[in-house]
N, C-alpha and C positions, 0 to 999 in steps of 0.2 A: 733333296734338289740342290741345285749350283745355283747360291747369290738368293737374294730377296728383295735386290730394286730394281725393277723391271714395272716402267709405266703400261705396259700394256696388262700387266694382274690387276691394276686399279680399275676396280668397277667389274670384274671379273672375279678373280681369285681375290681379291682386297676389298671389301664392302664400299660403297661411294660414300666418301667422307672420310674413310679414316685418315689420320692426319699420317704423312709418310714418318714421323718417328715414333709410331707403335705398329710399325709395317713387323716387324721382325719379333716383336711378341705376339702378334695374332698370327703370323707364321709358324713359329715355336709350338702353338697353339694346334695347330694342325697334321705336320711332320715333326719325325723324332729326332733329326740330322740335317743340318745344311752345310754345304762343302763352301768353306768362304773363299770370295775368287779377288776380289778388290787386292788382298796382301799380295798379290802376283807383280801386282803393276805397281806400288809404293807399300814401304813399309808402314804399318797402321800407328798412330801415337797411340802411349799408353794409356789414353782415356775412352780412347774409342774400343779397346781390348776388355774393359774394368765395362761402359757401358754394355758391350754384347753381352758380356756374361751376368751383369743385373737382369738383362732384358727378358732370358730365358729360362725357363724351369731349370731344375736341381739334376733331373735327370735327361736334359737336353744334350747334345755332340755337338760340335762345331768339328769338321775337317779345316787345314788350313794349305791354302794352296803358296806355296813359298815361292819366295820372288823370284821374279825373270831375272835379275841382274847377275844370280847365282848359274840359271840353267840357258839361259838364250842370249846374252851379250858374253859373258863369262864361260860360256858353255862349257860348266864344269871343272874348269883349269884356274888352280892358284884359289881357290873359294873360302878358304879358312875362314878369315877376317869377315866377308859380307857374310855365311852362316851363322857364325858366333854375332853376329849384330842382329843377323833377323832372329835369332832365337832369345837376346836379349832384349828385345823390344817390349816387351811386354805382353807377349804368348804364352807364357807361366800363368797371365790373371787369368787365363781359364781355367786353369787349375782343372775338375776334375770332367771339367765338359771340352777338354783337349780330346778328338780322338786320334787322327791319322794327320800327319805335315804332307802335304802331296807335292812331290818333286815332279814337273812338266817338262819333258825333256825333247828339241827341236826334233821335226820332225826327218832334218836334213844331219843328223850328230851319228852317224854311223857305233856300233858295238865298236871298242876301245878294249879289251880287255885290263888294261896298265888303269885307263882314265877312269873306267869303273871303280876299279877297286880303291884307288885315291880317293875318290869321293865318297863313297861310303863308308871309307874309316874318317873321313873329316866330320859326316855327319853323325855317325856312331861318337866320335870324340868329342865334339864340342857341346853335343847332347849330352854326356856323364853327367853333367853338375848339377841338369835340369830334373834327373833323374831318369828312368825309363820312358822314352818316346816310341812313336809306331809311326813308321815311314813309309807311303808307297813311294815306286816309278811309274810314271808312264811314259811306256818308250814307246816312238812310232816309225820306227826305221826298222825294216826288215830282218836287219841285221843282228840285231838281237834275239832274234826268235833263234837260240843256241843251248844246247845244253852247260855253256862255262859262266854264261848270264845266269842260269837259271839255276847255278851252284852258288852264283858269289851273290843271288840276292837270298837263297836260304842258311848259306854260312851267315853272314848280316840278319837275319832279320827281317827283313825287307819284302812289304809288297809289290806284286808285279801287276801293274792295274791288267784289268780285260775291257778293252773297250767294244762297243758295240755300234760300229760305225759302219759306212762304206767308204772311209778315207782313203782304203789301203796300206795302214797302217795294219802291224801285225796283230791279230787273235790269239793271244797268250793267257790260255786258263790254268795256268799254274798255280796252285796251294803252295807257298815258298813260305807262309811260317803261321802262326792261330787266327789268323784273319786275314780278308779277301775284300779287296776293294773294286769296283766294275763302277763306270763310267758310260754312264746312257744316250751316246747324241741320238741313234734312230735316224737312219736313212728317211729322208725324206721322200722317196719314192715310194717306198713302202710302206710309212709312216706320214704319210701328209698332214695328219690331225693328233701328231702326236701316237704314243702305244695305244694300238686294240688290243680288246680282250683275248687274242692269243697271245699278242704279245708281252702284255703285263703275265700271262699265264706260266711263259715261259721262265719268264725270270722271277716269278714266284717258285717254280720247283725249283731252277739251280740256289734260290736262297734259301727254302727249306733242307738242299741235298748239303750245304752248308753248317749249317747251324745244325743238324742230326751229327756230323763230325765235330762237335763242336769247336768252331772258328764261328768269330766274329766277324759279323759283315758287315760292309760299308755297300750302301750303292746310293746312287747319285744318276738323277735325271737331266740333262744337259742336253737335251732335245733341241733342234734346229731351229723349230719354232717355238718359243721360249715361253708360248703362252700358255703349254700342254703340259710343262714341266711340274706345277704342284698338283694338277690333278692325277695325272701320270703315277707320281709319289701318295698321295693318296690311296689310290686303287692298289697300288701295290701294298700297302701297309693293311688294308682292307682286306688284301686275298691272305696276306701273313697271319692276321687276326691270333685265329685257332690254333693255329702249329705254334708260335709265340707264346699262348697262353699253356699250352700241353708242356711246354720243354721245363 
């Protein structure tokens, strides 16, 4: 699921009384991955990188969604410097519960073929030091739904999120390299209460048809209404179970 502070889990998805700073170990507790969304909007001090990674099991994932100042005020252009800072902030204390950096890309930044590839050798380069990193995109401009996109994110590396929206934004279920990352918001027209049982259904067989090719999967519930979001990731983890334990 995206995030873990959201007042409306309390007393819901959060038992009444827990105090909000064991919100995210009784989280931990429940799901195997949560996409951190707060590093979007400020970079996180290095004590609050060293506390999440106390906070959670050994064999828990943090995704980290990487700041805006790189993909929606900078849109991409001239990034060197703010990468190499967000990566030196203290995103290494995850150490080995780093999984995927999520690059959020405006939904108005039309396909560039030049600005693509700039910036995926800045993130491929300033990542060397840190060691091997796993990158998605999520692109929401049309215009990238191309096959020279979907070359320069498998030459890099790089995931191509799939979102599951009605934003309008493109439907890109592209495998571009060992792992696959899908972003859940769920139309609310269709989803008013959150996934039903077909639709956790469905995206239990595309993550089974995944993990049988063995690729690593990321998904993330980011549902409209935010309050369906761990149960949502629950029942998915619940439909996985079996197939998880077979591989």
């Amino acid at each position: 699921m995206a995030g873990w502070v959201y007042p409306p889990w309390r007393g819901t998805f959060y038992p009444s009384g827990l105090r909000q700073s064991d919100e995210l170990t009784h989280a931990a507790s429940r799901v195997t991955s949560i996409e951190l969304n707060g590093s979007y909007y400020a970079i996180p001090k290095p004590a609050s990188w060293a506390a999440w990674n106390a906070a959670t099991p050994d064999d828990f994932v943090f995704s980290v969604k990487a700041q805006r100042f790189v993909t929606l005020i900078r849109r991409l252009q001239d990034v060197d410097e703010p990468v190499r800072r967000f990566f030196n902030s203290g995103l290494m204390t995850l150490g080995s519960k780093l999984g995927v950096v999520l690059w959020q890309i405006p939904d108005d930044l039309t396909y560039d073929r030049e600005l693509i590839e700039s910036f995926l050798t800045t993130v491929e380069t300033a990542g060397v030091e840190h060691g091997p990193l796993r990158h998605a995109l999520e692109v929401r401009h049309p215009s990238f739904d191309t096959p020279a996109f979907r070359e320069q994110a498998e030459r890099h590396g790089v995931a191509v999120v799939l979102g599951d929206t009605e934003g309008g934004w493109p439907v890109l279920d592209w495998p571009t390299t060992n792992f696959v990352y899908a972003r859940l918001h769920g139309d609310l027209d269709r989803y008013p209460d959150g996934y039903d049982d077909d639709g956790i259904r469905r995206w239990a067989d595309w993550t089974r048809e995944q993990l049988a090719a063995r690729r690593d999967v990321y998904v993330y519930f980011v549902t409209e209404n935010k309050v369906h979001s761990p149960f949502n990731a629950e029942a998915l983890l619940s439909a996985l179970t079996t197939f998880r334990d077979d591989l």
